[in-house]
N, C-alpha and C positions, 0 to 999 in steps of 0.2 A: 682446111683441117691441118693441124702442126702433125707433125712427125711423131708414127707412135716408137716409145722405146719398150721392146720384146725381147723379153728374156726366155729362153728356152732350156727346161733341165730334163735330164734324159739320165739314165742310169744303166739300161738293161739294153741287151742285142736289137730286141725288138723294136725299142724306142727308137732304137739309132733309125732302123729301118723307114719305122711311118711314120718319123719326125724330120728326115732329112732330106723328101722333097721340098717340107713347108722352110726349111733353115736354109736350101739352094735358093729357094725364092725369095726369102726377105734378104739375104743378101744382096739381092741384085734388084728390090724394088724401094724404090726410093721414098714410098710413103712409111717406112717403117725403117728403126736401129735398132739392128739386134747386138743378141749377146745370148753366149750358149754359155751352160755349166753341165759338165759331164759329172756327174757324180762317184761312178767308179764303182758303182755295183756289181757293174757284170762286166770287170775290167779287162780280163780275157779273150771272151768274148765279144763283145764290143767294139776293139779296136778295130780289128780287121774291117768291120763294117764303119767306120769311120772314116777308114783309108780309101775304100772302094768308092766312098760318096764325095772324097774329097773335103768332111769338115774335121778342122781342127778347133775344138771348143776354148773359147776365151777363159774359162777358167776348169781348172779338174780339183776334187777333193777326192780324198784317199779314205773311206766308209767302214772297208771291210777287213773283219778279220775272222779269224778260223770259231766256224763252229758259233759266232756271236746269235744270241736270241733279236726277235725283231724287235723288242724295244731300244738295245743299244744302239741297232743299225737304225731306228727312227733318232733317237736324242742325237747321233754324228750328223744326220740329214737334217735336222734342225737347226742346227748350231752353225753347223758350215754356210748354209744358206742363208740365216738369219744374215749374216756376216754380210755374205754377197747383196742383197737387198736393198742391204742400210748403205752399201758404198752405190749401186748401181742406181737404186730408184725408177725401177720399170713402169711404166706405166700397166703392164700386159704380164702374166705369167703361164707361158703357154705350155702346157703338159699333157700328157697323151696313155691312154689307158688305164691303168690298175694297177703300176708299179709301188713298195713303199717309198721311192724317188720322189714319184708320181705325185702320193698323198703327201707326203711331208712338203712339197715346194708348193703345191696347193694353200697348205697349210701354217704355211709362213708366210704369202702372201694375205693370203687373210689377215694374220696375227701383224702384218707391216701397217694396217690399220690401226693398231694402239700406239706404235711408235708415231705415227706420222701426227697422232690425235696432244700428244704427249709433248712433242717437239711441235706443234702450230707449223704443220707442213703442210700446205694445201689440206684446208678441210670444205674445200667447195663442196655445198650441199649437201653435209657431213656423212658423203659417201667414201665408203675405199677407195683408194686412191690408186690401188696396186690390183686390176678387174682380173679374174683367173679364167683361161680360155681352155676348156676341155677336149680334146682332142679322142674321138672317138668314144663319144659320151654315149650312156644310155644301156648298154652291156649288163644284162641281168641273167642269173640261173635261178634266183628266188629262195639260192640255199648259202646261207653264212659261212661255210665252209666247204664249198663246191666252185670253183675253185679257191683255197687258202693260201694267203686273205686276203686275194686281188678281189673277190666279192664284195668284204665293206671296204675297200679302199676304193674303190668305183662310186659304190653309193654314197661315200661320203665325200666324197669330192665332186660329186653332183651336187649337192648342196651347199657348196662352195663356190661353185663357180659360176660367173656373168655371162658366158656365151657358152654354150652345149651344141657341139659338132658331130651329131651322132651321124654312123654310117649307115644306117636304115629307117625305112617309117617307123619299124619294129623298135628299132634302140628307142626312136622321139617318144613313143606310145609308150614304152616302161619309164621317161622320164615323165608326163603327164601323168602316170598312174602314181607317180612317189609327188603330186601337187608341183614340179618343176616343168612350170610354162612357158617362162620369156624366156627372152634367147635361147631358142631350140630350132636348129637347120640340119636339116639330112643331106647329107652333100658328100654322103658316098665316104669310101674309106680310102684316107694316104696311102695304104700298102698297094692298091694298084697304084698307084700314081709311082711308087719305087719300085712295083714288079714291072710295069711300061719301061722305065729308065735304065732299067737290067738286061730287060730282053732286046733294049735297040742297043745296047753297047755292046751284047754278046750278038747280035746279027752283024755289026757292023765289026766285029774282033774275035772270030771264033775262038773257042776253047776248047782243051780236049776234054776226053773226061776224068774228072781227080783222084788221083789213087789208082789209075790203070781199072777202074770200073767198068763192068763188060759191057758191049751191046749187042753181042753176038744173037740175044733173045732177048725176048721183054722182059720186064722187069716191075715188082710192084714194089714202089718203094714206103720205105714206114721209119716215123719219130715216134719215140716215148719216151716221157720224163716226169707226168703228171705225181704229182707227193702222195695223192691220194690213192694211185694205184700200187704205192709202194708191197712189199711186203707178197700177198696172194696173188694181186691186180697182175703183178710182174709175171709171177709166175704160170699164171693163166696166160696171158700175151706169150710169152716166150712156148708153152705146149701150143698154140694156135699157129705162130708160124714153122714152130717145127714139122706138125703137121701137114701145112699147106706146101710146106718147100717138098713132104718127099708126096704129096698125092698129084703137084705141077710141077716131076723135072724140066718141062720144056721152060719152065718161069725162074727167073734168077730172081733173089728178094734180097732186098739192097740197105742195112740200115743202121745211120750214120749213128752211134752210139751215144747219147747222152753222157757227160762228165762221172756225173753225180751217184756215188756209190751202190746206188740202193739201183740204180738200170745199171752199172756193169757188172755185178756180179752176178743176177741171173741169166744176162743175156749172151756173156764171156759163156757162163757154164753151159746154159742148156742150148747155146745156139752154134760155138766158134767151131766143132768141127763138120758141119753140113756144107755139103760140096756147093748146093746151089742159091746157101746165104750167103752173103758179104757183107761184113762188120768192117767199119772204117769208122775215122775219129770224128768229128762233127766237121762240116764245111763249114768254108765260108762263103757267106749269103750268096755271091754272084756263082760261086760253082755249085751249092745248092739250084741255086736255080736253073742253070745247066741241065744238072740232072733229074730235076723235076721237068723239066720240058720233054726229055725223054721219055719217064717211067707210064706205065701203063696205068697204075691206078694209086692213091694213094691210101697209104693207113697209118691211121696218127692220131693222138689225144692232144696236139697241138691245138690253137685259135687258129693262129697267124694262116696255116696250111687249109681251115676251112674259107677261106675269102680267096689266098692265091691258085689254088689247084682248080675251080669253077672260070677262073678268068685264064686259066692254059686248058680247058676242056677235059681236065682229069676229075672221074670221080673219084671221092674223098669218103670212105668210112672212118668212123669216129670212135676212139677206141676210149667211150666216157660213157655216163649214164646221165649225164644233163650236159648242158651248152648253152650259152651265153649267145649263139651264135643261130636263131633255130629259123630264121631267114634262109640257109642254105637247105634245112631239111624238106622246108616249107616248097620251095623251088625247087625240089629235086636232084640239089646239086652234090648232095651229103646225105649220110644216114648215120643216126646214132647206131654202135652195133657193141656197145658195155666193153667188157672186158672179159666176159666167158666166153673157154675155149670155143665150145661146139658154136656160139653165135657167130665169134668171128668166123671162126673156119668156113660155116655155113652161106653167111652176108659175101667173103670173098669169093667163094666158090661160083656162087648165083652170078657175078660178075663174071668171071672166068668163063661163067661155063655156057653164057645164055649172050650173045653178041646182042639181038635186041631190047637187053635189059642194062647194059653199058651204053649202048650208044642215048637211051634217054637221059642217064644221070651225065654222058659227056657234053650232049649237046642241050642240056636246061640253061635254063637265063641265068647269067651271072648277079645275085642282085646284090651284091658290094661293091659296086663303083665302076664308074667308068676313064678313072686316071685325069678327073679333072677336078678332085676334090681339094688338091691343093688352091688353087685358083680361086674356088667357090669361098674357102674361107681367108683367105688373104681379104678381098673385096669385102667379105663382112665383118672383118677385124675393123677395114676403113669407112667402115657406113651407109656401101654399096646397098641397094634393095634386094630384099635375100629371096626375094622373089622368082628372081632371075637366077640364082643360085643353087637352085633345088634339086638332087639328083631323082631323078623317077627311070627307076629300070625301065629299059625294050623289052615286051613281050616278042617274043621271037613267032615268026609265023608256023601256023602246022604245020 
C-alpha cells in the first residue's frame, strides 16, 4: 500500500489535546505523510498545548477577529483551507470533534471532490479523492442547540466522513441510528491516549502546584464556560459554590476561571472574596492536569473532564442538563447534576458526605479508553483488520 498523505486541521485547545497523540504518531510512522494546519481559532489557548506536545504545525491561518458571527469565522475556514488542499492534495483529512475548524475542513475536503472532478485529477471510481477521517465520531445529545453548534457540526460531519472513530459502543450506536454504517470503529477516545502521555512526563518531572495552589486540604476542583449556561445558569453555579465553600471549610474549591466575559463577571463577583475559593487564570493542560490528579472530586460542564477524571479515579458531576457523553453516567463514573443551586449543592454534598457513595463513582469502569486509541486508528487508516482494533471496556471485579 503507498504512503497515505494526512492532513490534520485542528483549531481549538481541545483539538490540540486529542489530536496530538495521532500527529506524534504519524510523524514517526512511516506508512503515512503528514501535514498539520492550525487554524487559529483558539490561538491563545492553543499554543501552549502545542508547546507541551512538541508539534509545530506546517501551516497556521489567522481566522479570528473580535466579536466576528460563525459565518464569517466558517467563510475564513473555508477559504484558507480551500487554499491549503489544492496545494497539498491529501489523501485523508483527519479531524476530530465538533469544532467550526472541525466542520469546515471536513467540508472542504468533501468540496476538493468538485475541484479534483473539474481538473481530471484522479477520478478512479469516481470517488472522493480527499476520504475524511472523524475522529471521535458519533457524540449526540439529540438537541440542535445543546451544545451550540458543536451538535450539527458533529452530525454533519458524520455524514461526511469515510471512517467514524467513535470513542464508544454508545457514540457507534448514534451513528447507526442516523443510517451511518461503514466505517464505524470504537477504539476508545485520544484524550486518554494524551492524558497517559501527561501523567508519565509529570511522574517522570514533577511539578509543583501552579499559582502557589494549596494542598494543605482537599479540594474539589470545578470548569465552567458552557454559552448556554450563560446569563442565570452562571448565576445559579456561582450561589452553589458559594454555598458549599462556607457549609465544607475543611474543603478548598479551586477554579481555574474561564476567559470569556459572561464566567468572569459572576464568578469575580459573587465568588473572589471567599477565603476557601481560589480563582486563578486557566492552566495550561499539563498543570491542569497536575492539579486534577490531586483534586478530590470534580465539577464541571466541560466534555473533555467527563472522559479524563474516570481515567484518574475522580468522580465528575456535570454541571449540564444533557451530555453527549452519557456512557460515563451509564457507568457510574458521572452524574448529570443541571445547574440549580440546591441540585448542585445537594449532588456534592452526597459526595462529601457519604465515603461509600464516592468511592463507587471513584472506582467504576472507565469506559473511554484505554490510551491505545491512537494505535487502533492509525492501523485502520492503513487497512489493518479493525477487528483486532476494537476498544471493549474491563468490567472491574465486585
Amino acid at each position: 500500500m503507498k504512503t497515505q498523505k494526512v492532513m490534520v486541521a485542528f483549531g481549538t485547545r481541545p483539538e490540540v489535546i486529542k489530536l496530538a497523540p495521532l500527529i506524534l504518531a504519524l510523524q514517526d510512522d512511516p506508512r503515512f505523510s503528514l501535514t498539520t494546519v492550525f487554524t487559529g481559532q483558539h490561538r491563545d489557548m492553543a499554543q501552549p498545548m502545542m508547546e507541551w506536545f512538541g508539534i509545530t504545525p506546517h501551516h497556521t491561518l489567522d481566522v479570528m477577529a473580535h466579536k466576528q458571527p460563525l459565518a464569517q469565522l466558517s467563510s475564513k475556514l473555508l477559504n484558507g483551507l480551500h487554499t491549503l488542499i489544492d496545494a497539498e492534495r491529501p489523501d485523508v483529512m483527519m479531524v476530530q470533534g465538533d469544532t467550526t475548524t472541525a466542520f469546515m475542513a471536513a467540508l472542504n475536503a468533501f468540496y476538493a471532490y468538485d475541484y479534483y472532478v473539474r481538473n481530471e485529477i484522479d477520478q478512479s471510481h469516481g470517488r472522493h479523492t480527499c476520504k475524511i477521517a472523524h475522529v471521535e465520531a458519533g457524540l449526540r445529545t439529540g438537541n440542535n442547540y445543546a451544545p451550540f453548534p458543536e451538535e450539527v457540526n458533529r452530525k454533519l460531519i458524520g455524514h461526511l466522513a469515510h471512517w467514524h472513530f467513535a470513542p464508544t459502543a454508545t457514540a457507534a450506536e448514534a451513528l447507526f441510528a442516523e443510517n451511518i454504517t461503514e466505517q464505524v470503529y470504537v477504539t476508545g477516545n485520544t484524550v486518554i491516549d494524551a492524558l497517559h502521555l501527561t501523567c508519565g512526563r509529570l511522574a517522570a518531572s514533577p511539578r509543583p502546584m501552579p499559582h502557589d495552589l494549596p494542598l494543605d486540604k482537599p479540594f474539589v476542583l470545578i470548569t465552567g464556560h458552557r454559552r448556554e449556561s450563560y446569563g442565570e445558569g452562571f448565576q445559579h453555579i456561582c450561589e452553589a459554590i458559594r454555598d458549599l465553600a462556607q457549609r465544607y471549610p475543611a474543603y478548598n474549591f479551586i477554579y481555574p476561571v474561564h476567559l470569556n466575559k459572561h464566567v468572569q463577571g459572576p464568578v469575580n463577583d459573587m465568588l473572589g472574596n471567599i477565603v476557601n475559593v481560589w480563582l486563578c487564570a486557566p492552566l495550561p493542560y499539563e498543570d491542569f492536569v497536575n492539579v486534577m490528579q490531586h483534586a478530590h472530586l470534580l465539577l464541571t460542564d466541560s466534555g473533555g473532564l467527563q472522559e479524563e477524571g474516570p481515567a484518574l479515579g475522580k468522580p465528575v458531576l456535570v454541571m449540564r442538563e444533557l451530555t453527549e457523553r452519557p456512557e460515563g453516567i451509564t457507568a457510574g463514573t458521572a452524574k448529570l447534576v443541571g445547574t440549580q443551586r440546591d441540585n448542585v449543592v445537594a449532588s456534592v454534598a452526597a459526595l462529601l458526605d457519604d465515603p461509600a457513595a464516592y468511592a463507587a463513582m471513584a472506582n467504576a469502569v472507565n469506559p473511554y479508553g484505554d490510551g491505545l486509541a491512537t494505535q487502533r486508528i492509525l492501523n485502520i487508516l492503513h487497512g489493518e483488520s479493525p477487528a483486532a482494533n476494537t476498544f471493549v471496556p474491563e468490567v472491574k471485579a465486585a
